[in-house]
C-alpha positions as CSV (number, residue, x, y, z in Angstrom):
1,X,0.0,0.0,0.0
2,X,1.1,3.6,-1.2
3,X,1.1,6.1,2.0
4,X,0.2,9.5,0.0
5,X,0.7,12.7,2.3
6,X,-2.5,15.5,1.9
7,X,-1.9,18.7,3.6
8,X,-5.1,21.1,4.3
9,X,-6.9,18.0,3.7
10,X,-9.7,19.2,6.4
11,X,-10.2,22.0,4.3
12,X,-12.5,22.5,1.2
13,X,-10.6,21.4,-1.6
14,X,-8.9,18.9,0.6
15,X,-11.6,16.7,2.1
16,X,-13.4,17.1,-1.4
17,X,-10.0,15.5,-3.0
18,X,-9.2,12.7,-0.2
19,X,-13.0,11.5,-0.7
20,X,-12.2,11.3,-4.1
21,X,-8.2,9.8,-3.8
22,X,-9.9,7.1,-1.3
23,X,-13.1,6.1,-3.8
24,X,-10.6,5.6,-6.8
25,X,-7.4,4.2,-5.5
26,X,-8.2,1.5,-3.0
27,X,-3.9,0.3,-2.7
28,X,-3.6,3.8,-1.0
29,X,-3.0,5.0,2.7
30,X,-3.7,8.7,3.1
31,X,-2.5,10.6,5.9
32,X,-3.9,14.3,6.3
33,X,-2.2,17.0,7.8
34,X,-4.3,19.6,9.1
35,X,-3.9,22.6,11.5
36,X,-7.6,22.8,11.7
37,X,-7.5,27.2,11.8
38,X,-10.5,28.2,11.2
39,X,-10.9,26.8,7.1
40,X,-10.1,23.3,8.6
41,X,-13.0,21.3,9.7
42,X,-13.1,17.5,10.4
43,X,-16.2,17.0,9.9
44,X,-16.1,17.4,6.5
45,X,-14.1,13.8,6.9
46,X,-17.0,11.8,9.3
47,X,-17.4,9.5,6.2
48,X,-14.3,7.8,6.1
49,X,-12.6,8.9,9.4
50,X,-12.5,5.2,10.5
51,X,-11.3,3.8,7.7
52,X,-7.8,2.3,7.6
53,X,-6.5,3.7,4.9
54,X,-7.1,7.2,6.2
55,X,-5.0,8.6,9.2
56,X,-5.8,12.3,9.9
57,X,-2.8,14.0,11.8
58,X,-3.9,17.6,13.6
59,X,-0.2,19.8,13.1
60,X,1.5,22.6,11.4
61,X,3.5,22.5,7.9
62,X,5.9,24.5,9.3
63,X,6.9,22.1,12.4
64,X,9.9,20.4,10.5
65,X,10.3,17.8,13.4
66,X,6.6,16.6,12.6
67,X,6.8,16.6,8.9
68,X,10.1,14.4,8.9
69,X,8.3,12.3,12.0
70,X,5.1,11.3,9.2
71,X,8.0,10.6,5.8
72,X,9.8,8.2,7.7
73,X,6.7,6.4,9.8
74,X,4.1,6.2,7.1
75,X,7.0,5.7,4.0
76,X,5.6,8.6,2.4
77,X,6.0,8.3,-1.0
78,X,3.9,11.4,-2.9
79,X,2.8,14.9,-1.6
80,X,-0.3,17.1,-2.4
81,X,0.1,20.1,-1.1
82,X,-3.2,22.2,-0.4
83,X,-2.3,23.2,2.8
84,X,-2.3,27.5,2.9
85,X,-3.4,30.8,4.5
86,X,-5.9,31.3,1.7
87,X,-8.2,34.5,2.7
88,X,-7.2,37.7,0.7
89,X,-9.1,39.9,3.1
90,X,-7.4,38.1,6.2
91,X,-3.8,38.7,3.9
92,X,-4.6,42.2,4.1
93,X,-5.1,42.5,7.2
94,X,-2.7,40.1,9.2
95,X,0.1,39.6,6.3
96,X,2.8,37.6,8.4
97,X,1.0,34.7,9.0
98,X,0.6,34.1,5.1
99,X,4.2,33.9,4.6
100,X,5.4,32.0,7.5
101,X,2.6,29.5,6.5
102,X,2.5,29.7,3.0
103,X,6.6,30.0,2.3
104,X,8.1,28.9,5.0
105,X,5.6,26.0,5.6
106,X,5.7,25.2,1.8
107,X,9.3,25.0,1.7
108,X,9.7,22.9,5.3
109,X,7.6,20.0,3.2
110,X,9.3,20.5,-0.1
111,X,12.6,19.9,1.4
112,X,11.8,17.3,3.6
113,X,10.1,15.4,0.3
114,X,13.7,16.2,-0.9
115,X,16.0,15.0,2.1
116,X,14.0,11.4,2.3
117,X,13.5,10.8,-1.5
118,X,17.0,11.5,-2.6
119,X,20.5,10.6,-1.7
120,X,21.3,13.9,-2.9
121,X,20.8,16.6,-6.0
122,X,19.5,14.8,-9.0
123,X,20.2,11.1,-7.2
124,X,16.8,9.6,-6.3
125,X,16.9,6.7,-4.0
126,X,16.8,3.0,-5.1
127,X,13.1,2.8,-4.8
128,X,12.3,5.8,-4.8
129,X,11.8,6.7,-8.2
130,X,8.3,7.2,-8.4
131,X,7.7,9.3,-5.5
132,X,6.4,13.3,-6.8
133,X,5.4,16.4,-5.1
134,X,2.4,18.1,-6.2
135,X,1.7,21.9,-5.4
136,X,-1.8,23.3,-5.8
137,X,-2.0,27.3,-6.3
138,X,-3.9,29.6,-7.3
139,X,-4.7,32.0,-10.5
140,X,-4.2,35.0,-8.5
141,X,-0.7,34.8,-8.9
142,X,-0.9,36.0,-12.2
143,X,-2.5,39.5,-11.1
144,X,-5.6,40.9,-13.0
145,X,-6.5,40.6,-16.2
146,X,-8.5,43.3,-18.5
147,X,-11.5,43.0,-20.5
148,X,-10.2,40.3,-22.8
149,X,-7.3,37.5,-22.4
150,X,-6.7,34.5,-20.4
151,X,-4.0,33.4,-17.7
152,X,-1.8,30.6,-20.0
153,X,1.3,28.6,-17.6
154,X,3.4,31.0,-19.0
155,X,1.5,34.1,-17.9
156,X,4.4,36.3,-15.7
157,X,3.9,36.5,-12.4
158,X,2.4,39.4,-11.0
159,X,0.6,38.7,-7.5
160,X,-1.0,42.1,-6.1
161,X,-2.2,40.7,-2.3
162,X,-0.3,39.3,-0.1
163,X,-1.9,36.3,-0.2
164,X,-1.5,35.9,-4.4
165,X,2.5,37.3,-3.1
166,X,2.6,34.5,-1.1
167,X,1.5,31.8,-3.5
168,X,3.7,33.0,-5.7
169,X,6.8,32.8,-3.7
170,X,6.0,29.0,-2.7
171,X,5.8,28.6,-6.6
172,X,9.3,29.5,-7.0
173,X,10.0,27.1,-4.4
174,X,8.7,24.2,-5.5
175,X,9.7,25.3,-9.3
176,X,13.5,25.3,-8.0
177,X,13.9,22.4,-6.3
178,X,12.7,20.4,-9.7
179,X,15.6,22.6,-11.1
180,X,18.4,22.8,-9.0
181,X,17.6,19.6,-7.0
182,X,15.8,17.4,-9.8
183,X,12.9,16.4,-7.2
184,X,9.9,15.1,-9.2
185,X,7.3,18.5,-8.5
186,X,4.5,19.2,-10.2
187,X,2.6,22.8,-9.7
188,X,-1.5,23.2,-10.5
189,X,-2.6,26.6,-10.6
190,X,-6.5,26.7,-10.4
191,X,-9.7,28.9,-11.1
192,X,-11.7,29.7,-7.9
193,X,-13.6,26.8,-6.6
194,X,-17.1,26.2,-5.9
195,X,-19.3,23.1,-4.4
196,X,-19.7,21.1,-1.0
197,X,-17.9,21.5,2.1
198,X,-16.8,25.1,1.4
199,X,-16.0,27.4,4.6
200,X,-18.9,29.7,5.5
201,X,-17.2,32.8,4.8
202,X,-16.4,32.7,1.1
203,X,-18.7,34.3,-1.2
204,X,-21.2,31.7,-2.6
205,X,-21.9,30.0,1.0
206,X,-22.0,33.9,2.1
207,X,-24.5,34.1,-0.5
208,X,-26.7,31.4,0.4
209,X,-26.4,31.8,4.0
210,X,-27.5,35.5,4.1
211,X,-30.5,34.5,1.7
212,X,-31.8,32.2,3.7
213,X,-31.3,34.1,6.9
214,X,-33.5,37.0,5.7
215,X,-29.5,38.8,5.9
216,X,-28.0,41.4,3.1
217,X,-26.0,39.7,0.5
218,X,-22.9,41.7,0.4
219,X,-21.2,42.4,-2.4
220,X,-18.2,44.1,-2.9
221,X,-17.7,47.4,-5.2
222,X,-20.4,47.7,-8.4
223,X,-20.3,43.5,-8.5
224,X,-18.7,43.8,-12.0
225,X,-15.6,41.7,-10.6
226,X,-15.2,38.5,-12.7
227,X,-14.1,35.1,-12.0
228,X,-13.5,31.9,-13.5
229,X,-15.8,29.3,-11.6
230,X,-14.4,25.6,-11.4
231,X,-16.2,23.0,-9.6
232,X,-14.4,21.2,-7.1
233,X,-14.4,17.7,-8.2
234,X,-13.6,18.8,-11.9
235,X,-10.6,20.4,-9.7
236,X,-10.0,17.0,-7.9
237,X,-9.9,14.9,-11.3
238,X,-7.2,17.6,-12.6
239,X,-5.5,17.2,-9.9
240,X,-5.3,13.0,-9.8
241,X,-4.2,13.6,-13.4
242,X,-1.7,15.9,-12.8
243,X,-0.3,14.3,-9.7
244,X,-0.3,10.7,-11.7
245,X,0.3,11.6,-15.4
246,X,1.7,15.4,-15.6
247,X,5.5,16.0,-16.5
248,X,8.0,16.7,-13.9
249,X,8.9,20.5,-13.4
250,X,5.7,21.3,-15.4
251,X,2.9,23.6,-14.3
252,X,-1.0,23.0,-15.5
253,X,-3.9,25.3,-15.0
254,X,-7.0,24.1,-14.1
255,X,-10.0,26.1,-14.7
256,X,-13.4,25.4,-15.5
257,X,-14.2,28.2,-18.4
258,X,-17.2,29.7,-16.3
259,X,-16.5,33.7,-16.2
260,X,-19.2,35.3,-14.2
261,X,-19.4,39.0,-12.9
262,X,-19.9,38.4,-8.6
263,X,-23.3,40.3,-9.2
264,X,-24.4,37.2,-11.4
265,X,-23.3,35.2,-9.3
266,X,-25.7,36.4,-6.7
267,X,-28.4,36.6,-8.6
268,X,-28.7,33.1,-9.8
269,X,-28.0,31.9,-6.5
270,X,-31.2,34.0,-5.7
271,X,-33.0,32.3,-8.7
272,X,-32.1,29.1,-7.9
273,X,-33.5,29.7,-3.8
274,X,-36.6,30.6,-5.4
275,X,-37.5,27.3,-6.9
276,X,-35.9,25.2,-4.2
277,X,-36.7,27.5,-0.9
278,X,-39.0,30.6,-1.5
279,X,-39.2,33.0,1.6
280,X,-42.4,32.6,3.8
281,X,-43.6,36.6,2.5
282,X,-43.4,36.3,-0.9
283,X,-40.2,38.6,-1.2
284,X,-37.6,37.9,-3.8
285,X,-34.1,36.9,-2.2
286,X,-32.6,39.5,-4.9
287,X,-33.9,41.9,-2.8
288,X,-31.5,41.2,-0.3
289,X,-28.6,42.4,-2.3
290,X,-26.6,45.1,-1.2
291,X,-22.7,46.5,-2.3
292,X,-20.0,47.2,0.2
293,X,-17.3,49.1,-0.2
294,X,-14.6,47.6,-2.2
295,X,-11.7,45.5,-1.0
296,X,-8.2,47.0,-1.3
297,X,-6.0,46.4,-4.8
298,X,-9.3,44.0,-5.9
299,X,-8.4,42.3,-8.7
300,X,-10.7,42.8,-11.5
301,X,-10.9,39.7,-13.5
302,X,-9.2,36.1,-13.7
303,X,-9.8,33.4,-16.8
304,X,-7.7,30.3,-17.0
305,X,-6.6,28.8,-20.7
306,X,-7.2,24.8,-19.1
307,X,-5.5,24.1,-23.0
308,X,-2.7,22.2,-21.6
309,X,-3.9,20.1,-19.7
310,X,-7.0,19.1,-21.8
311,X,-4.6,18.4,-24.5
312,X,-1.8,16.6,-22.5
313,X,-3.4,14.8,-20.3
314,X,-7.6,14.7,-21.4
315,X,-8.9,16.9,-18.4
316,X,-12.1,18.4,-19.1
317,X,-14.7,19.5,-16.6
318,X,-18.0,17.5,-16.1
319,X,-20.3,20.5,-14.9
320,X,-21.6,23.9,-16.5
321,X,-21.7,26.7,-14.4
322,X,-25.3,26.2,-13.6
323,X,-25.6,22.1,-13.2
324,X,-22.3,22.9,-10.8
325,X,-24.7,25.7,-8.6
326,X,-27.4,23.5,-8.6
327,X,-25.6,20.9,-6.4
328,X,-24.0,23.2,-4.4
329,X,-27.2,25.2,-3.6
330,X,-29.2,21.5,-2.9
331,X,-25.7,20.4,-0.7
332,X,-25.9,23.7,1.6
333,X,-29.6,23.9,1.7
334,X,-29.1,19.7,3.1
335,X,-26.7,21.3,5.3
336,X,-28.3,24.5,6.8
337,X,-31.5,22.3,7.1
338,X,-29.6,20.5,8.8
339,X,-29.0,23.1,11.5
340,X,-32.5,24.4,11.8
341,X,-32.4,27.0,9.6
342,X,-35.0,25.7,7.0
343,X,-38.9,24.9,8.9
């Protein structure tokens, strides 16, 4: 059995992905390293936490002594690195803790990957030949984008939070110890996500969570702020074929070729509340919306070219924009039932 080492895997794109790793590839052991800050939630694991093949292991990236402790006591033999300080108001706001987690962390689990997979630069161990480091990232590394044009892999870098700053820096990590080192690294750079088991605070549970509480939807500037929407199991299966049939030292950008302006977004969220959950007085959840003031250096539009890795490897995402919403609206309106919100 293959031990394969998840970081953030408590986390949305995380628990999404080790659900996923666990229903496709029976011969492996996953272990999950999770702070559990305030993104992290365990719960989001109750389905398989007694399972096995799944060990779940509450720590920080950054403590080098517990990162080394799991390579040599599980025989890790592949990384996927989700594990980051992900927020871009909470970047703004609090910067330090982005890069000691985002670098510094990133670079603790890089090098460790390094020190037990390798005898030395560019001599892997007898073994040991299979073993890879993926990295996921994000599109906001790349900076904004105008009216037209698309992020490509060989976009420049030009990160404009600290957050996006921070991702970028633990790109160039991983990118140079492929390069100077020869370990087998991989780097996605994804589309914003969307679906179950996303934290409460980002905009589309924010959405939906307002709505049904009666609450304003708040939306940032004029709403004409545009990103590309990926679902996150299209994001999952990019990332299995990345992590299991990409090229060493290459990058792939995953994104799902859904542009929306955040003022759309809200509205069909609202549309899509009215068939499943109207409000008891009759009132449309539109209603409801309201613009805030803007948030500092907001970048105005992202769009991914997936081109690569459709052609290279056969990715292609399963869900539109609108079958994607659909489940996510019926998983959160399961959910907040759930909780007593819905009578």
């Amino acid at each position: 059995m293959e031990s394969i080492l998840v970081t953030g895997g408590a986390g949305f794109i995380g628990s999404n992905l080790i659900l996923y790793l666990l229903d496709n590839y029976p011969e492996y052991q996953v272990i999950n390293l999770d702070k559990l800050t305030y993104a992290g939630n365990p719960e989001n694991l109750n389905e398989v936490s007694t399972r096995s093949v799944y060990s779940f292991v509450q720590g920080d990236i950054c403590n080098r002594e517990l990162v080394n402790y799991l390579f040599k006591t599980f025989d890790v033999r592949g990384v996927i690195h989700l594990a980051a300080e992900s927020h871009v108001d909470n970047s703004i706001t609090g910067p330090e803790i982005f890069v000691q987690t985002n670098v510094h962390g990133t670079f603790t689990l890089v090098d460790a990957a390094f020190r037990y997979w390798m005898k030395k630069p560019c001599e892997i161990r007898n073994g040991f030949e299979s073993c890879r480091f993926l990295h996921v990232s994000t599109d906001e590394v790349y900076g904004s984008l105008g009216d037209t044009g698309l992020f490509s892999e060989t976009t420049p870098y030009a990160p404009n939070s600290p957050y996006s700053a921070s991702k970028a820096a633990s790109d160039m990590l991983v990118r140079s110890y492929h390069h100077t080192y020869g370990l087998n690294a991989v780097i996605t750079n994804c589309s914003n996500n969307y679906g179950p088991r996303q934290h409460d605070e980002k905009l589309i549970p924010t959405i939906i969570r307002n709505a049904l509480k009666g609450q304003p939807i708040p939306i940032y500037g004029d709403g004409k702020n545009i990103r590309d929407w990926l679902y996150v199991l299209d994001h999952c299966k990019g990332i299995d074929l990345v992590f299991h049939k990409g090229r060493s030292g290459q990058t792939y950008n995953i994104g799902g070729r859904n542009e929306y302006p955040n003022i759309e977004i809200a509205r069909l969220i609202c549309e899509i509340l009215e068939r499943k959950a109207p409000r008891s007085d009759g009132s449309g959840y539109a209603e409801l919306i309201a613009y805030v003031q803007d948030r500092f250096g907001h970048d105005l539009r992202y769009a991914i070219d997936a081109t690569k890795i459709e052609t290279e490897l056969g990715w292609k995402a399963d869900e539109n924009f609108e079958s994607g919403m659909e489940k996510t609206v019926d998983w959160y309106l399961e959910k907040y039932g759930a909780e007593g919100w819905l009578k």
